[in-house]
C-alpha positions, 0 to 999 in steps of 0.5 A, spaced: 489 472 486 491 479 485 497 481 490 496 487 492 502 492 491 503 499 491 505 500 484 503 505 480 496 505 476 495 498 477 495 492 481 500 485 480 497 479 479 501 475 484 499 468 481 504 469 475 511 469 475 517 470 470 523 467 470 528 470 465 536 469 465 536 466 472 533 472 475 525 472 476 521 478 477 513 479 478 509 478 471 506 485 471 500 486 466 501 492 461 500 498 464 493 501 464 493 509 462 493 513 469 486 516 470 485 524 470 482 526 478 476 529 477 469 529 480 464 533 484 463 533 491 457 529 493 454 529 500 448 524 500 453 519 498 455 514 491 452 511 485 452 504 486 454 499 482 460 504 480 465 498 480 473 499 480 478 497 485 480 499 493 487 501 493 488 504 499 484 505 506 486 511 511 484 513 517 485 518 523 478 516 528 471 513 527 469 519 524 474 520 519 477 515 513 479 516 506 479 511 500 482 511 495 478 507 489 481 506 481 474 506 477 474 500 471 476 507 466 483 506 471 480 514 473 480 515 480 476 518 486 478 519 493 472 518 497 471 520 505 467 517 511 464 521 516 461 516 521 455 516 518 456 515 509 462 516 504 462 521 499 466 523 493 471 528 494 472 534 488 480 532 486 485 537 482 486 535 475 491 539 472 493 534 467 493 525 468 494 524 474 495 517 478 493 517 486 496 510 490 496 512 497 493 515 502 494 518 509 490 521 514 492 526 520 485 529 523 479 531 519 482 537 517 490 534 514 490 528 509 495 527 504 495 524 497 501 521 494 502 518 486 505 520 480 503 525 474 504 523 467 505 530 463 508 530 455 503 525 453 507 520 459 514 523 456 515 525 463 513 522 470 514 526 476 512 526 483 505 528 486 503 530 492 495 533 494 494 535 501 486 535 504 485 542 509 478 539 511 475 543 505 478 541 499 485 538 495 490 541 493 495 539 489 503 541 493 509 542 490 513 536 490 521 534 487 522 531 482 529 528 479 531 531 472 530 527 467 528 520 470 520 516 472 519 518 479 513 514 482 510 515 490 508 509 492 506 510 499 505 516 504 504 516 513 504 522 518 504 523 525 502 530 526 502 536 522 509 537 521 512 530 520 510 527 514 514 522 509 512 519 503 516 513 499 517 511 493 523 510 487 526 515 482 528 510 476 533 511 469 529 511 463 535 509 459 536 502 463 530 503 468 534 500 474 530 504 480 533 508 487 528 510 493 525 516 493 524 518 501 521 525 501 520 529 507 514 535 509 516 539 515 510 543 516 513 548 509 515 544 504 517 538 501 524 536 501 528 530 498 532 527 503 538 521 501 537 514 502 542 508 500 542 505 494 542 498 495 542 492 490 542 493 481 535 496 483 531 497 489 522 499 489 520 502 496 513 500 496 510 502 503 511 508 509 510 509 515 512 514 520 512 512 529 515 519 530 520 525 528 526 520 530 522 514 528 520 511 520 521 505 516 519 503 509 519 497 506 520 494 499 524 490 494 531 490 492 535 486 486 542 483 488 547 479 488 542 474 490 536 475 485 530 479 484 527 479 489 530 480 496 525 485 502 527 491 503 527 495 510 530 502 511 529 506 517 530 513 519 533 515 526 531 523 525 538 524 522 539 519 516 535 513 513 540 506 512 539 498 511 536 494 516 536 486 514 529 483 515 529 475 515 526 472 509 525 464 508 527 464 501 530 469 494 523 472 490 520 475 496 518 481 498 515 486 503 509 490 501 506 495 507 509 497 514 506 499 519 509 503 526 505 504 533 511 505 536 519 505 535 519 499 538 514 496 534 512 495 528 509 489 523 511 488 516 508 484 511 509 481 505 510 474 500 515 469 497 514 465 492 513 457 492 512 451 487 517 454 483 513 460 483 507 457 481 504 460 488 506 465 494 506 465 502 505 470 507 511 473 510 510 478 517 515 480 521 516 484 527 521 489 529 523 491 537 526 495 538 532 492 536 531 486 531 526 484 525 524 477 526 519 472 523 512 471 525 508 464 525 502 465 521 496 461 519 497 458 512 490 457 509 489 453 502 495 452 497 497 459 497 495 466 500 499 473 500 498 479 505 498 486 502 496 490 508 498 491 515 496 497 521 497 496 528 494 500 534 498 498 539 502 491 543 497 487 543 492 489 536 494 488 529 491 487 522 494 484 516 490 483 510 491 480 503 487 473 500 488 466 500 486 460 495 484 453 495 489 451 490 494 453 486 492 455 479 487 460 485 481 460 480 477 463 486 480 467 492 477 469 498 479 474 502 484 474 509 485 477 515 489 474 521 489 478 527 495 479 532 493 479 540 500 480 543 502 473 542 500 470 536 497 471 529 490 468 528 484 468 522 479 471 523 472 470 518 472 475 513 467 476 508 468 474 501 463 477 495 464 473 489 469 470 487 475 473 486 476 477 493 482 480 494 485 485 500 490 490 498 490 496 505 487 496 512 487 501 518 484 501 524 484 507 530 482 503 535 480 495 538 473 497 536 474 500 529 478 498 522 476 497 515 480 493 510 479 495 503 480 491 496 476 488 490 473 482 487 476 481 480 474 474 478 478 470 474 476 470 466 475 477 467 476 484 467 471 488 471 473 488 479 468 490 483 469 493 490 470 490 497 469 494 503 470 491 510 469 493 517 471 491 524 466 493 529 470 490 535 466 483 533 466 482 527 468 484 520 462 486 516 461 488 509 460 496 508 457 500 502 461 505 499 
């Protein structure tokens, strides 16, 4: 099982964990080198058979959607559907580059965000792209002195209010602080978050309005490594919400608002002392975030993705296993109606699938993006899903 979360470069294999000291951390494999953004402009669609990863999925309408794909070479393409076939996207390359998220507005704005690796990697500063409908370009993003700065997720609501989130960490100690980095139509500009714990990694975004936005992560604290972290903008500051968690070595990979009412977070903890994961969703009001029941299927599973489009339609995806050891995983997606979770059959290619984003605009219109990476392997192939109001079926890319 691959649990998707949204670091740089690389996907965490959530089947194994590492205990040191009494603080246990996610086991994350070694860092692959960030891919240079290249490519041309293709308008009768992609090779096949190209193979890499999914990482993340965007989308504004059913004419309009953006993935974000990680080739086995760890190069990275930014591929847009049109309603009728994807196609790849010529990407600004001014050195190596690493794209994580996506986000998109309409067909004529969409951001982009990741890191830039200069100095043979000496340095790690912030990246950010934006689409015109034309073309990307890359936009003038902060960056602190002397520290690694990631940008793990990025959300908008209109062409003037955008967010993007990510962490800035100590290369000395590498202890981390969120990095929350606000557009408002001109520029780019870092606004304050708390620090909470020894370190704190905001792995998603999502913005409801101008006075509403959530990110949402992990933290270490008194208490371990890890706890969910969940910090909310009121238009005026970002601060710490508490977020129920069933036990310590949890986290909470994405967030999505459909208004500042509603929002849905999901994530995993760990289980069998650490030896498997099970889903987490949680749900805010307005007022509280509170725990959502949530199908349980096999021994473990995680969830990776959420999108919602109103009270009574949301998605969450991720993968499950019929076993611990999780030799073979299946896709997972579970469907809110307004009263309960349930799952939904999902394809599943091969025998390591895994979902790690999905967006939808309407009841009739959603994809789920990720990638089979079979154990005893190291070639993933791409798995890309649509909702068509019936059924979820596999899409080519």
């Amino acid at each position: 099982m691959i649990i998707r979360m949204r670091v740089a470069a690389a996907a965490i294999a959530g089947a194994a964990m590492m205990v040191s000291g009494g603080t246990a951390a996610l086991a994350v494999p070694a860092a692959p080198k960030a891919g240079v953004l290249a490519g041309a402009r293709s308008g009768s669609g992609l090779a096949a058979g190209a193979g890499g990863s999914l990482l993340d999925v965007a989308a504004s309408s059913a004419r309009n959607a953006w993935l974000v794909e990680q080739l086995p070479s760890y190069s990275l393409r930014l591929l847009h559907w049109n309603s009728t076939a994807w196609s790849q996207t010529a990407i600004p390359s001014p050195s190596v580059n690493s794209v994580t998220a996506v986000a998109a507005v309409s067909a004529g704005n969409a951001w982009a965000v990741g890191q830039h690796c200069a100095d043979q990697c000496a340095t790690i500063d912030t990246l950010i792209l934006h689409w015109d409908g034309r073309a990307w370009r890359r936009v003038a993003s902060p960056s602190p002195a002397g520290r690694a700065d990631f940008l793990k997720d990025v959300s908008a609501s209109s062409a003037r209010n955008a967010w993007a989130a990510g962490e800035s960490c100590a290369l000395a100690t590498q202890a981390c602080v969120p990095l929350m980095l606000h557009w408002n139509g001109s520029a780019w500009a870092r606004v304050p978050s708390p620090a909470i714990g020894a370190s704190a990694e905001p792995l998603a975004v999502t913005v409801a309005s101008a006075a509403s936005a959530w990110a949402v992560g992990r933290y270490c604290g008194a208490a371990g490594c890890y706890s969910p972290l969940a910090q909310h903008w009121n238009g005026t500051t970002w601060s710490d919400v508490a977020v129920p968690h069933p036990a310590t070595n949890s986290h909470l990979s994405d967030v999505t608002a459909a208004s500042a009412s509603n929002a849905w977070a999901v994530g995993n903890f760990c289980t069998q002392s650490c030896g498997g994961f099970r889903s987490i969703a949680v749900h805010w009001n307005g007022t509280a975030w509170s725990q959502s029941a949530l199908p349980a299927p096999g021994r473990t599973d995680a969830l990776s993705g959420v999108t919602a489009t109103g009270p009574g339609n949301a998605w969450a995806v991720g993968s499950w296993c019929a076993s611990l050891n999780c030799l073979s995983s299946r896709t997972m997606i579970v469907h809110w109606d307004g009263t309960g979770w349930s799952q939904v059959p999902s394809p599943s290619p091969g025998t390591g699938s895994s979902l790690y984003a999905v967006a939808a605009t309407s009841a009739s219109n959603a994809w789920a993006a990720g990638a089979n990476c079979p154990s005893r392997s190291n070639q993933c192939t791409p798995v890309l899903l649509h909702w068509n109001g019936k059924t979820w079926v596999t899409s080519r890319i």
